[in-house]
One Martini backbone bead per residue (centre of mass of N, CA, C, O) as a GRO file, in nm:
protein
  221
    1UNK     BB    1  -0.268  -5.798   1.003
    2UNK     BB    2   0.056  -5.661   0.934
    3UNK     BB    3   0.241  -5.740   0.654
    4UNK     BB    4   0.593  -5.829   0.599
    5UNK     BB    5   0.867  -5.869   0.434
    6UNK     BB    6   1.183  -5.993   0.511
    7UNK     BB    7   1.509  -6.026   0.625
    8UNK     BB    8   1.766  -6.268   0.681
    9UNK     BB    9   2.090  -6.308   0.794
   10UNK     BB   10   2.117  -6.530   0.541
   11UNK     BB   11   1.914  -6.406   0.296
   12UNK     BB   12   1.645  -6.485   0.356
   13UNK     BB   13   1.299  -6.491   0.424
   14UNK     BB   14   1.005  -6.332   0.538
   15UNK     BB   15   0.764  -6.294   0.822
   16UNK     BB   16   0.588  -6.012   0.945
   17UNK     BB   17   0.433  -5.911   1.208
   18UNK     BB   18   0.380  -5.619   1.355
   19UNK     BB   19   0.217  -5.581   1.570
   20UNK     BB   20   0.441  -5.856   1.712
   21UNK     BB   21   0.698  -5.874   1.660
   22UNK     BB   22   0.650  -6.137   1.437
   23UNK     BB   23   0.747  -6.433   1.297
   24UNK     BB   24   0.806  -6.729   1.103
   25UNK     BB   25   1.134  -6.664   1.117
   26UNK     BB   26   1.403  -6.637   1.203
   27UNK     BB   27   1.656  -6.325   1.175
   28UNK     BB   28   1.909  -6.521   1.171
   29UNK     BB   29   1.765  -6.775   0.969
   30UNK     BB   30   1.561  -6.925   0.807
   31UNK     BB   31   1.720  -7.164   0.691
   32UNK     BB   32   1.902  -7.218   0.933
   33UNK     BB   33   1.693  -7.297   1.141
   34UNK     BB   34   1.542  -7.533   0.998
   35UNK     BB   35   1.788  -7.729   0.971
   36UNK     BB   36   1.868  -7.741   1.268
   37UNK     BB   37   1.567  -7.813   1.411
   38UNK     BB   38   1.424  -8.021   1.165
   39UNK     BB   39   1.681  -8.189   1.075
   40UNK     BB   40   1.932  -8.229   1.276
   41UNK     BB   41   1.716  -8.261   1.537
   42UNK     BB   42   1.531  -8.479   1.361
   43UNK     BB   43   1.509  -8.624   1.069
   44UNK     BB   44   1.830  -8.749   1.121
   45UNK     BB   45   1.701  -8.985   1.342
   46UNK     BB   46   1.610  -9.086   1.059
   47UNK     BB   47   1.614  -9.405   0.897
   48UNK     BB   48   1.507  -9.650   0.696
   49UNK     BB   49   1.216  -9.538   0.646
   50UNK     BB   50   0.898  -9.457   0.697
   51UNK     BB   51   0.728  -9.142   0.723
   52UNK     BB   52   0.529  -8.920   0.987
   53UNK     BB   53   0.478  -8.611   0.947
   54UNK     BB   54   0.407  -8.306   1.195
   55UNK     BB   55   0.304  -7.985   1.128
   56UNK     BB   56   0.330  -7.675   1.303
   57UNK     BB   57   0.311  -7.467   1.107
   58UNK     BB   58   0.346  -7.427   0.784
   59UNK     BB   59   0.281  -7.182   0.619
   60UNK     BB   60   0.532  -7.118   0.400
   61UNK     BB   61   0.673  -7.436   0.343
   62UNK     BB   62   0.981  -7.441   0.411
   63UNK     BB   63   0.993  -7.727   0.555
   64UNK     BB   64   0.864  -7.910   0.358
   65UNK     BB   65   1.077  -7.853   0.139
   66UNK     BB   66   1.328  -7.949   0.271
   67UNK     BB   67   1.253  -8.211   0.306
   68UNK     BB   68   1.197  -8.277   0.058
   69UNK     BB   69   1.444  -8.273  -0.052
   70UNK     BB   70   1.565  -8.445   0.196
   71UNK     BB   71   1.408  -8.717   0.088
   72UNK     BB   72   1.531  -8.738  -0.207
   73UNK     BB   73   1.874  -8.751  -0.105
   74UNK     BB   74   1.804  -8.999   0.114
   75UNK     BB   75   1.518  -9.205   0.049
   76UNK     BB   76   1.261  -9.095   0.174
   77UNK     BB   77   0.957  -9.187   0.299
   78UNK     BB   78   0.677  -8.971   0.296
   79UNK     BB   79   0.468  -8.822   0.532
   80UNK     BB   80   0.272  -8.519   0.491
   81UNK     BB   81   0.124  -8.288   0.780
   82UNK     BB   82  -0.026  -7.991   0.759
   83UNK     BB   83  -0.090  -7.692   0.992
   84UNK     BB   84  -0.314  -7.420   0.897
   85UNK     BB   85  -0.524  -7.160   0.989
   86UNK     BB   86  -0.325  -6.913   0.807
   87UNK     BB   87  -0.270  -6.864   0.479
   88UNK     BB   88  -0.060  -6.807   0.239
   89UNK     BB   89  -0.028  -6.598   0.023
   90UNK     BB   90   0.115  -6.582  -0.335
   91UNK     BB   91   0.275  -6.328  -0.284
   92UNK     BB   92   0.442  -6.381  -0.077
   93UNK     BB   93   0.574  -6.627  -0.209
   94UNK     BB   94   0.685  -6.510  -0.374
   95UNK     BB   95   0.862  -6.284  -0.195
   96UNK     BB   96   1.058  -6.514  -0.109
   97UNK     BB   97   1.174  -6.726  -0.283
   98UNK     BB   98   1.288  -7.023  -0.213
   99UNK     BB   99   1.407  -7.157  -0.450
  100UNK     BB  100   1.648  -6.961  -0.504
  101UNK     BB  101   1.779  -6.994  -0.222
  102UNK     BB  102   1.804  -7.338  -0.268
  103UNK     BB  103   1.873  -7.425  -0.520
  104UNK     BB  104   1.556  -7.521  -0.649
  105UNK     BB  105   1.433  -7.542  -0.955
  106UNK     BB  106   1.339  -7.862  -0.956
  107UNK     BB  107   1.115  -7.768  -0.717
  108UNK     BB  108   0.878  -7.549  -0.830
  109UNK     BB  109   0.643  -7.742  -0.861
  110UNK     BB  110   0.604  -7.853  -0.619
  111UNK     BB  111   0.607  -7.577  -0.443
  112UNK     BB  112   0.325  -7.501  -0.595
  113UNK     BB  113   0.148  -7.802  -0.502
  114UNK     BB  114   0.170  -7.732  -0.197
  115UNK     BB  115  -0.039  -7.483  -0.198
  116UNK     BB  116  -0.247  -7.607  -0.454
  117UNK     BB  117  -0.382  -7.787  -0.278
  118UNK     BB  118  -0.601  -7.928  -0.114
  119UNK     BB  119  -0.799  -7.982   0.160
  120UNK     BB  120  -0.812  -8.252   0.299
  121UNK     BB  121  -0.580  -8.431   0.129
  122UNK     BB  122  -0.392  -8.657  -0.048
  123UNK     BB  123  -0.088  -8.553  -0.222
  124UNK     BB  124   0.164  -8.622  -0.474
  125UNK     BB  125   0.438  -8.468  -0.517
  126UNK     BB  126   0.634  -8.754  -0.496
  127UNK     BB  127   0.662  -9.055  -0.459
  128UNK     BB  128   0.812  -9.006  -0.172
  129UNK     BB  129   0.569  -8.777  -0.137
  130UNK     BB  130   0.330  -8.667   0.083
  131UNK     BB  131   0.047  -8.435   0.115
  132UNK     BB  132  -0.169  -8.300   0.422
  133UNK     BB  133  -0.381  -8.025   0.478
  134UNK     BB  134  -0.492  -7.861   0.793
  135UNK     BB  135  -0.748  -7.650   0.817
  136UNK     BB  136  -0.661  -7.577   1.196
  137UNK     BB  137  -0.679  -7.585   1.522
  138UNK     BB  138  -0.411  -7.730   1.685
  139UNK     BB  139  -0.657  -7.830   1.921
  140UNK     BB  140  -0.840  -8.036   1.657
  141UNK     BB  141  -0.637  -8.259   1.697
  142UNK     BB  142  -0.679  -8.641   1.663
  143UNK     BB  143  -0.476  -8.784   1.647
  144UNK     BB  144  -0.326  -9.147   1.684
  145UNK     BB  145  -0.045  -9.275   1.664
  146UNK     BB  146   0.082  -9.144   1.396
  147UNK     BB  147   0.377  -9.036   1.440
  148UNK     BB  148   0.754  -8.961   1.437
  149UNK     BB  149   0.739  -8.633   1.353
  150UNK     BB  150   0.762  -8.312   1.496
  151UNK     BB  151   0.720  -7.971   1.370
  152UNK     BB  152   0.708  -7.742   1.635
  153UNK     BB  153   0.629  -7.393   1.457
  154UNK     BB  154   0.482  -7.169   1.595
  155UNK     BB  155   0.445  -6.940   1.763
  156UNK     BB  156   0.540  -6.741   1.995
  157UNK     BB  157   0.491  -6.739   2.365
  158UNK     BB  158   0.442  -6.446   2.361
  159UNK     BB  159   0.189  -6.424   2.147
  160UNK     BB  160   0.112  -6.780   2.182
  161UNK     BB  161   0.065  -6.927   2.467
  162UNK     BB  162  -0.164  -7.132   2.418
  163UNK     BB  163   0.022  -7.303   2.189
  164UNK     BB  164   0.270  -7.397   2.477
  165UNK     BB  165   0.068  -7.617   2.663
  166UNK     BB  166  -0.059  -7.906   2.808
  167UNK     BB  167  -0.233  -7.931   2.614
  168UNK     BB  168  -0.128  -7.957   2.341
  169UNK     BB  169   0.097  -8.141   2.443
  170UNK     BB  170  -0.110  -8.384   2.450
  171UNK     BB  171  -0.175  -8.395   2.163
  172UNK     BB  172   0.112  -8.432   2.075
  173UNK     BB  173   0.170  -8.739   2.214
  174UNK     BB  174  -0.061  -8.887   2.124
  175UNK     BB  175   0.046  -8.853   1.795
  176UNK     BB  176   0.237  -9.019   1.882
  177UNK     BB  177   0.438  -9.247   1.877
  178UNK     BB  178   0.644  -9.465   1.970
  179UNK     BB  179   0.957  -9.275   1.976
  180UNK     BB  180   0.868  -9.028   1.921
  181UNK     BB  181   0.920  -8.678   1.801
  182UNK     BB  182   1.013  -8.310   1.919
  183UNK     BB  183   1.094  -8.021   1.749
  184UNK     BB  184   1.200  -7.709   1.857
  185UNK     BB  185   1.311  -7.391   1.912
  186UNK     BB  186   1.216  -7.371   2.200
  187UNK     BB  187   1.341  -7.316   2.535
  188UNK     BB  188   1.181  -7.257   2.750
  189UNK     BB  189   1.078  -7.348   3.050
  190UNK     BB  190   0.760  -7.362   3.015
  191UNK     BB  191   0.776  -7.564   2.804
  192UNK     BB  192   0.940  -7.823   2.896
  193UNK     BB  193   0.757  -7.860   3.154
  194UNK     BB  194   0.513  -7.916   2.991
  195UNK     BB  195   0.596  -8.149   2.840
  196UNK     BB  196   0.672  -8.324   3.137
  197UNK     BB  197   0.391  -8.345   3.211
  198UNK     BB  198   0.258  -8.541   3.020
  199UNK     BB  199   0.599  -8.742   2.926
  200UNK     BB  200   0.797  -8.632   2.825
  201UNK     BB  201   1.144  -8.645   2.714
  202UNK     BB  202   1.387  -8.369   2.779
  203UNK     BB  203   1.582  -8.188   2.545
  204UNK     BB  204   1.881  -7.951   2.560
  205UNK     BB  205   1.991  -7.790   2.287
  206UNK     BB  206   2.168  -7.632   2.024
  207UNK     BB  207   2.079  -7.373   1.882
  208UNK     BB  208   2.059  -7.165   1.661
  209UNK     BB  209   2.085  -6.851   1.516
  210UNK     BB  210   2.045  -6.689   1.827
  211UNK     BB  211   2.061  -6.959   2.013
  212UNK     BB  212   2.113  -7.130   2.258
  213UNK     BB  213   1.885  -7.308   2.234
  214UNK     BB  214   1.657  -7.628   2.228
  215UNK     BB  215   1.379  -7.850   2.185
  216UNK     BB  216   1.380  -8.239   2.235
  217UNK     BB  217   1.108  -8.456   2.245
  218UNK     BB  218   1.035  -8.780   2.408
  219UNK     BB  219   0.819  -9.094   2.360
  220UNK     BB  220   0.899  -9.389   2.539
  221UNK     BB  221   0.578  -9.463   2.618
   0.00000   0.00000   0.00000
């Protein structure tokens, strides 16, 4: 499918599929989006612990960043699994350019390492990051009480609805652990519901910029 960089309301860029009249991040902000929901309404919600974080849809390796970023910042040791059937190609990523949006120059060798890892080996990012990606479809996760932390980023439910179904979510829930959390840019009623059918406990927050909500379930049990 053909794809474009585009600029986006904030200034970063991202990835637009044209086919589908669908991006990889928010039009309205690639990094206030991922801040916003997988930072303020994800990361920050643990302190001084080890995490064990999995990313549905790696993509750009934006959250992934970011991520790392504040992990640095805030003193957090990080277990970081990305799922991405379909990775990003290095022309794509120069034309991102996420370091210079993010005024991260000393972390241009660290995100040029996530991308050029190896698939399927766990790699030390930074002493307190480590990077594991597995090129497979979302639906061959096999973990078992393994995360304490999903950020659900995969495309939107409009062009793949198939991934979310109470089948996925069902993937999603057993991959965490007890008390571990999923939070997603999606607020769709068809989704909430899914995730409820399963176990999860749905919270409705405020979305980032463009959208009025966002959904983060939580496994209580």
């Amino acid at each position: 499918m053909k794809r474009k960089i585009i600029t986006t309301a904030d200034g970063s860029k991202t990835i637009q599929i044209e086919d589908w009249n669908e991006q990889y991040h928010s039009v309205h902000g690639a990094i206030q989006e991922a801040y916003h929901v997988f930072i303020k309404h994800g990361l920050s919600l643990f302190r001084d612990q080890p995490l064990s974080i999995l990313e549905i849809g790696f993509g750009t390796g934006l959250n992934a960043l970011i991520t790392l970023l504040e992990s640095k910042k805030r003193g957090l040791d990080i277990v970081y699994k990305g799922i991405e059937a379909y990775p990003v190609i290095p022309e794509e990523l120069e034309q991102l350019d996420y370091i210079e949006a993010l005024d991260a120059g000393d972390m241009e060798q660290c995100f040029f390492n996530m991308h050029q890892t190896s698939w399927g080996q766990s790699h030390p990012i930074l002493p307190n990051f480590s990077l594991i990606k597995q090129q497979i479809d979302f639906r061959e996760i096999a973990d078992v009480d393994q995360f304490d932390l999903i950020y659900f980023d995969a495309f939107g439910a409009r062009v793949q609805p198939e991934l979310w179904t109470e089948e996925v979510f069902s993937i999603m829930f057993r991959a965490l652990k007890k008390g571990g959390v999923l939070v997603t840019y999606s607020a769709k009623g068809s989704v909430r519901r899914a995730m409820q059918a399963v176990g999860f406990v749905v919270e409705r927050l405020p979305g980032p910029p463009g959208k009025r909500e966002m959904l983060r379930a939580l496994k209580v049990s």
